[in-house]
C-alpha positions in Angstrom: 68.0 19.1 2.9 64.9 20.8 1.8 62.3 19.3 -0.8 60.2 20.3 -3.7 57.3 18.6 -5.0 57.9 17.9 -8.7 55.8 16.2 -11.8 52.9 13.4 -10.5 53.7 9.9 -11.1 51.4 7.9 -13.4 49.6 6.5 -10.3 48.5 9.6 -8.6 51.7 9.2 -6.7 53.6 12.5 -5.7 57.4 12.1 -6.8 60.0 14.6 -4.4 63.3 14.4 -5.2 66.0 16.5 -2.3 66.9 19.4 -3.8 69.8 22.0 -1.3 67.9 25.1 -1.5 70.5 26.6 1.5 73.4 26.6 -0.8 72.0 29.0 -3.1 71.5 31.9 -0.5 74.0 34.2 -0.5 77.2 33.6 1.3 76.7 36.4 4.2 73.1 34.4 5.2 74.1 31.4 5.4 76.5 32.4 7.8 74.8 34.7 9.5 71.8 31.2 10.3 74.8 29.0 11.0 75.4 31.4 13.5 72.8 30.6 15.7 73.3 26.9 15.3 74.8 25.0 17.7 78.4 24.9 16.3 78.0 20.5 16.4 75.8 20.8 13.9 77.7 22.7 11.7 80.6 20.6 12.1 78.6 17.2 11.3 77.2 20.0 7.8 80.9 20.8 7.0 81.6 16.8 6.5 79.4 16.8 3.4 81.1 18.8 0.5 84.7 21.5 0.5 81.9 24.4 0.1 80.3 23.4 3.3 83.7 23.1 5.0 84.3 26.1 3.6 81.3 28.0 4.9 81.8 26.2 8.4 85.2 28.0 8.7 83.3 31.5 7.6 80.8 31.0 10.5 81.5 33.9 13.0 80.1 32.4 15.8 81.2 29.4 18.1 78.5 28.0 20.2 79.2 24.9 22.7 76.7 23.6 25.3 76.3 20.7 26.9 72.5 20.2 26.4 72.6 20.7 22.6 73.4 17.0 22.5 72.7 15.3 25.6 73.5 12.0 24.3 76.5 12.7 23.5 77.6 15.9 25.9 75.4 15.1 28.7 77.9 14.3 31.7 76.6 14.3 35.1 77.5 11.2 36.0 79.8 10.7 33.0 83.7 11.7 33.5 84.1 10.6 29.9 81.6 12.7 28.3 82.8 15.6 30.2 86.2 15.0 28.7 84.7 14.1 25.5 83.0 17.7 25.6 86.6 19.3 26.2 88.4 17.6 23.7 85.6 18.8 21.0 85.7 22.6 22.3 89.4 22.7 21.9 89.7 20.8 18.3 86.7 23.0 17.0 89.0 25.6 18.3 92.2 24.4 16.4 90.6 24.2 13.2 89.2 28.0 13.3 92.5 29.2 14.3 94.4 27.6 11.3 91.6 28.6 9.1 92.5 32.6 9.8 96.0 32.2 8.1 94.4 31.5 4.3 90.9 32.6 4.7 90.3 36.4 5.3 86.9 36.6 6.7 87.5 33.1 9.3 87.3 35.7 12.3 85.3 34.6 15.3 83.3 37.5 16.5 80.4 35.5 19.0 81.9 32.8 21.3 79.6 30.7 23.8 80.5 28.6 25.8 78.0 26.6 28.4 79.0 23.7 30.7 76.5 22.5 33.2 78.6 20.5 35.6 82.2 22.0 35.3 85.3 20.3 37.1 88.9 21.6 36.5 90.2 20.6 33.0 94.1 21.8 31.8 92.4 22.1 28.2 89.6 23.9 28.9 91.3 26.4 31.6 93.9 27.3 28.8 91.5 28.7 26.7 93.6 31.9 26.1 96.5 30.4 24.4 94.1 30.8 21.2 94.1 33.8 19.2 90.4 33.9 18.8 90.3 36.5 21.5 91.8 39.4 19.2 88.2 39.5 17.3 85.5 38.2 19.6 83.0 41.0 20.2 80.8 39.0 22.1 81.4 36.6 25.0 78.6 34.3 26.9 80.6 31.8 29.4 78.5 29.8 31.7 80.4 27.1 33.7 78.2 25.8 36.4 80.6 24.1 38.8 80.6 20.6 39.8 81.6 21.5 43.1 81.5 25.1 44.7 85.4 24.8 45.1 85.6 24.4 41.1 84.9 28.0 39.9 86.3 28.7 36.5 88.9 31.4 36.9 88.7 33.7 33.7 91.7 33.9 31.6 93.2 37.2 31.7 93.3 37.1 27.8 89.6 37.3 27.9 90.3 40.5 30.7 92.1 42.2 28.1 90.2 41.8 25.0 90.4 44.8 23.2 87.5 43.8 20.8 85.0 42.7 23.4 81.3 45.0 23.3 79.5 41.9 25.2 80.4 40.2 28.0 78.3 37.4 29.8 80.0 35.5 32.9 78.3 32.6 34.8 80.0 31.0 37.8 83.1 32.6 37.1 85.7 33.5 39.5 88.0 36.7 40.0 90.7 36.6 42.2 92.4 40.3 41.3 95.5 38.5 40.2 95.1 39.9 36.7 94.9 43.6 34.8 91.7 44.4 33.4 91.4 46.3 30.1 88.2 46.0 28.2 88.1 49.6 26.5 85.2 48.7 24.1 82.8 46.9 26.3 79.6 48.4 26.7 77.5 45.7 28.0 78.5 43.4 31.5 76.1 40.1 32.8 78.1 38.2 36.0 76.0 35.8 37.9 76.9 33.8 40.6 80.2 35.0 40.7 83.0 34.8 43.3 85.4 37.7 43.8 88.0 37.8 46.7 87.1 41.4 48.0 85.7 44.9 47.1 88.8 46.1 45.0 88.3 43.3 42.5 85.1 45.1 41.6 86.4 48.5 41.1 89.0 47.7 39.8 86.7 45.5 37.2 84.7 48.5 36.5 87.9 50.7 36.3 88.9 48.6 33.6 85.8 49.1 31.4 86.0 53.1 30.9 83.0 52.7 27.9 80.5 50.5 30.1 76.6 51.4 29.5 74.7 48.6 31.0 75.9 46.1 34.2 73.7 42.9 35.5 75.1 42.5 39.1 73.5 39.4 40.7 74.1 36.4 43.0 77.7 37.2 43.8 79.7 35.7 46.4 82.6 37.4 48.4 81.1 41.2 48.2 79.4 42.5 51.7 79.5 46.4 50.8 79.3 46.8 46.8 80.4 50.2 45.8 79.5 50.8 42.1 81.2 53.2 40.1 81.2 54.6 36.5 81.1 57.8 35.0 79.5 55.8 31.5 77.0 53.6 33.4 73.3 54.0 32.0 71.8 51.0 33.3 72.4 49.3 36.2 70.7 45.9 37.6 71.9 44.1 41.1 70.0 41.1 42.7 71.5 40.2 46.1 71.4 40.6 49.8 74.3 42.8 51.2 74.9 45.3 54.5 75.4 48.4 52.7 75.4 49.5 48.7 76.9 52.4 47.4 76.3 53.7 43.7 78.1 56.5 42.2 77.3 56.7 38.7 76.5 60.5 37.6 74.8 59.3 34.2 73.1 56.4 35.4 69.4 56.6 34.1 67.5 53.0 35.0 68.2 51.1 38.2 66.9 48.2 39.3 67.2 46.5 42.5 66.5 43.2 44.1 67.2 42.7 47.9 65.6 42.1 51.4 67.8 44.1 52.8 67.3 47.2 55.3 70.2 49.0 55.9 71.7 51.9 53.5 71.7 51.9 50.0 73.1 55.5 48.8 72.6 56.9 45.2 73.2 60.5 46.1 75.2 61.0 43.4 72.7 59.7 40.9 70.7 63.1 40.0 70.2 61.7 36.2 67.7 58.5 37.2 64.6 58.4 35.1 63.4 54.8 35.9 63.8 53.4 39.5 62.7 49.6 40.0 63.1 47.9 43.6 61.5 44.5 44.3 61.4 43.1 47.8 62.8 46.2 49.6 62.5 46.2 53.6 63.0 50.2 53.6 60.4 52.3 55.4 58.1 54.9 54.7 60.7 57.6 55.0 63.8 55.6 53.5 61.8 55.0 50.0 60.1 58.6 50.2 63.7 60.2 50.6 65.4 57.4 48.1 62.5 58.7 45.4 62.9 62.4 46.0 66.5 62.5 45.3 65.7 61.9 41.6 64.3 65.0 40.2 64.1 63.6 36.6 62.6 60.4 37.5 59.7 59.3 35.0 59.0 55.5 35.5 59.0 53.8 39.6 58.2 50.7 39.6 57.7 49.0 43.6 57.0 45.4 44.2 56.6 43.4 47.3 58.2 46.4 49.4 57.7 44.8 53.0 57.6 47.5 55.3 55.7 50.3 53.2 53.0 51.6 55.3 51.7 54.5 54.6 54.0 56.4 51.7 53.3 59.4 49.7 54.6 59.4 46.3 54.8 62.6 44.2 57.0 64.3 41.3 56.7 66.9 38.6 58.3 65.0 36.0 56.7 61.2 37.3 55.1 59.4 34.4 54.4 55.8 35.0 54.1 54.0 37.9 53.7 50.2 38.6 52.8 48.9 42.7 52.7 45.3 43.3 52.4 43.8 46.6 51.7 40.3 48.3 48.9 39.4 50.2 50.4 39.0 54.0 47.7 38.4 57.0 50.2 39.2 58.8 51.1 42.5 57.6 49.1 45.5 57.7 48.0 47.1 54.0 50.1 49.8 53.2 48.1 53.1 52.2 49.6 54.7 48.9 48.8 58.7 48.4 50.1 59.6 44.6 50.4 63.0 43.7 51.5 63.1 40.2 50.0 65.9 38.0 51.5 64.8 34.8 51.1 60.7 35.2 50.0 58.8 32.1 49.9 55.1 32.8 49.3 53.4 36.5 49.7 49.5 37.2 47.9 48.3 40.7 48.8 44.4 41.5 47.0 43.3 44.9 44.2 43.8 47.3 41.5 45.6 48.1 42.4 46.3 51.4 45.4 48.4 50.0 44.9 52.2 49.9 45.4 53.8 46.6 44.8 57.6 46.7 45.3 59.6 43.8 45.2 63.8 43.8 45.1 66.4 41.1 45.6 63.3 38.1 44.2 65.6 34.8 46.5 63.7 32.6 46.1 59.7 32.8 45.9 57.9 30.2 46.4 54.4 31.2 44.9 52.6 34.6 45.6 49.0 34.6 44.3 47.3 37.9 44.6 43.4 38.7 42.7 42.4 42.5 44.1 39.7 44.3 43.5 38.6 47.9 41.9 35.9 50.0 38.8 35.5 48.4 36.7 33.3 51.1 33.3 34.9 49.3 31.6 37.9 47.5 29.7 39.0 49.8 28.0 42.5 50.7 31.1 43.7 52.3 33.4 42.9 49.6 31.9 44.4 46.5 31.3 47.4 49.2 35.2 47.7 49.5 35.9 47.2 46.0 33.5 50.3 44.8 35.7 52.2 47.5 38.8 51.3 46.5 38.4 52.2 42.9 36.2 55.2 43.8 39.8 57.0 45.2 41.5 56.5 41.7 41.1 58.9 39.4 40.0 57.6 36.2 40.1 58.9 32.7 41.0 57.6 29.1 41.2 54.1 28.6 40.5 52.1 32.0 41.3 48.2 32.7 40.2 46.2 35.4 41.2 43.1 35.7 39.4 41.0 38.6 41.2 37.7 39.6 38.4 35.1 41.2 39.5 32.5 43.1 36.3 30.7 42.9 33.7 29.4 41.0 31.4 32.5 41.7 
């Protein structure tokens, strides 16, 4: 309960008395807070009075973790706690769904669920035998196995929720066993999940015809990923894999994470405005070809791209771009030549010994340069290298260099 500091006592003394200032907010707010508050709180807040039981039945949101009350939920080593966990989930679950038969606005539309150690429970993997499903718009499940063996295996109610925008899976497993309708969701997060083969995820994808933005990373089964959409607009993937196909026709951001070499094919992604790949092993004419097949792109971001040597970047419609690379001795420094007449804003992460060469720039706005390397001293040679490193970057508007020492000089 809040306070408020009322009339001085006769001693000097200030007298506070508790006064609720949370039940005289409006209905709609005090949902709307309760909705980011871990749903055993609420609980424990509906004990107190019928209003706040009430209100606690009116929350839209259901939010269950195992860290928001570690002595109590925290089960690594505790079976019981685990169990104690489940049986919470599932009466928290109860009460909602008998509170939608006499009070009209009782619908669950957020539903989060997070378990850090995860082993099979009957309770807990018969999740879909509530009706909450029919009105959750948004759905974060996170069930970090106890064992790799223990994957949750989604409920195919929660495959074919008609209501579902968001959907957020962590260490989840899909074995194709199920249909898949999810006409309204526009957003898709799976991490460290396991599917049985290829088909599971087009048939995943197939089964989301309104899908705008997909997280792909950390999966387990997939060798040779082909993504495809015709809605796509954003696409992420983090993993290692032999070969990755992409056929998305409106895709306009993609960003990829992977050490891999062999053949990733966008072809059929002409629409690409911001490319973003971090730890590629393509060479010099892999990423120059990959980069020319996007005649609209605007923003290319490169970071830690091992095998860049000597690459030539350039584009009519090219506005930002952002290179970051690792200090390697055992690697030679890659030599960048940028010709970009209409560039506005350009981000440099690394060494001096990397060539940066920039050609017929009129139009930049924005140079933001951070030096890193091997600093065993300053001396003559090194400020030498620094003057011609920045001399080949054409400067104009606002400039910032950012010099990061590695030593008390």
């Amino acid at each position: 309960m809040a306070t408020k500091r009322v009339k001085t006592k006769k001693d000097g003394v200030p007298n506070t008395t508790p006064v609720d200032r949370i039940s005289t907010l409006p209905d709609p707010l005090i949902h709307h807070i309760l909705s980011y508050v871990p749903t055993i709180y609420v609980v424990r807040m509906s004990i107190l009075s019928r209003y706040w039981r009430r209100v606690w039945y009116s929350v839209p949101a259901l939010h269950f973790c195992s860290t928001d009350h570690p002595d109590r939920f925290h089960f690594r080593f505790h079976r019981e706690r685990e169990e104690e966990l489940y049986e919470f989930v599932i009466e928290c679950l109860k009460h909602r769904e008998r509170s939608m038969r006499y009070i009209a606005d009782s619908a669950i539309t957020r539903f989060k669920l997070r378990i850090d150690c995860y082993v099979d429970n009957p309770a807990i993997d018969n999740l879909s035998i509530f009706s909450i499903w029919r009105s959750v718009e948004e759905l974060d499940l996170r069930m970090r196995p106890k064992f790799f063996e223990n994957y949750y295996c989604l409920p195919e109610a929660v495959l074919n929720a008609r209501s579902l925008t968001v959907l957020k899976l962590n260490y989840v497993s899909f074995d194709g066993s199920h249909s898949i309708s999810l006409p309204s969701l526009t957003s898709l997060s799976l991490m460290y999940v396991k599917m049985n083969d290829e088909a599971v995820l087009h048939n995943l994808l197939l089964g989301c015809p309104a899908l705008e933005k997909f997280v792909f990373k950390y999966y387990y089964g997939l060798y040779n990923p082909k993504i495809s959409s015709s809605s796509l607009k954003l696409l992420e993937i983090e993993n290692n894999y032999e070969t990755l196909e992409v056929e998305t026709i409106n895709l306009e951001s993609f960003e990829f994470h992977s050490e891999c070499k062999d053949i990733i094919n966008l072809s059929a992604c002409k629409a690409i405005t911001s490319l973003s790949l971090f730890d590629s092993m393509l060479d010099d004419e892999s990423l120059e070809d990959l980069v020319y097949g996007f005649p609209l792109l605007e923003s290319l971001t490169l970071y830690h791209c091992f095998d860049v040597k000597n690459i030539k970047i350039c584009g009519q419609h090219l506005k930002s771009i952002s290179l970051e690379k690792y200090y390697d001795p055992g690697q030679e420094y890659p030599e960048f030549t940028i010709e970009k007449p209409n560039l506005v804003s350009f981000h440099f992460k690394g060494d001096i010994q990397c060539g940066i060469s920039m050609k017929e720039l009129d139009n930049i706005l924005n140079v933001h340069i951070i030096i890193e390397g091997p600093f065993e001293g300053y001396e003559r040679d090194w400020y030498i290298n620094l003057i011609t490193f920045l001399s080949k970057i054409n400067f104009s508007g606002n400039t910032t260099v950012s010099l990061h020492v590695y030593s008390e000089e």
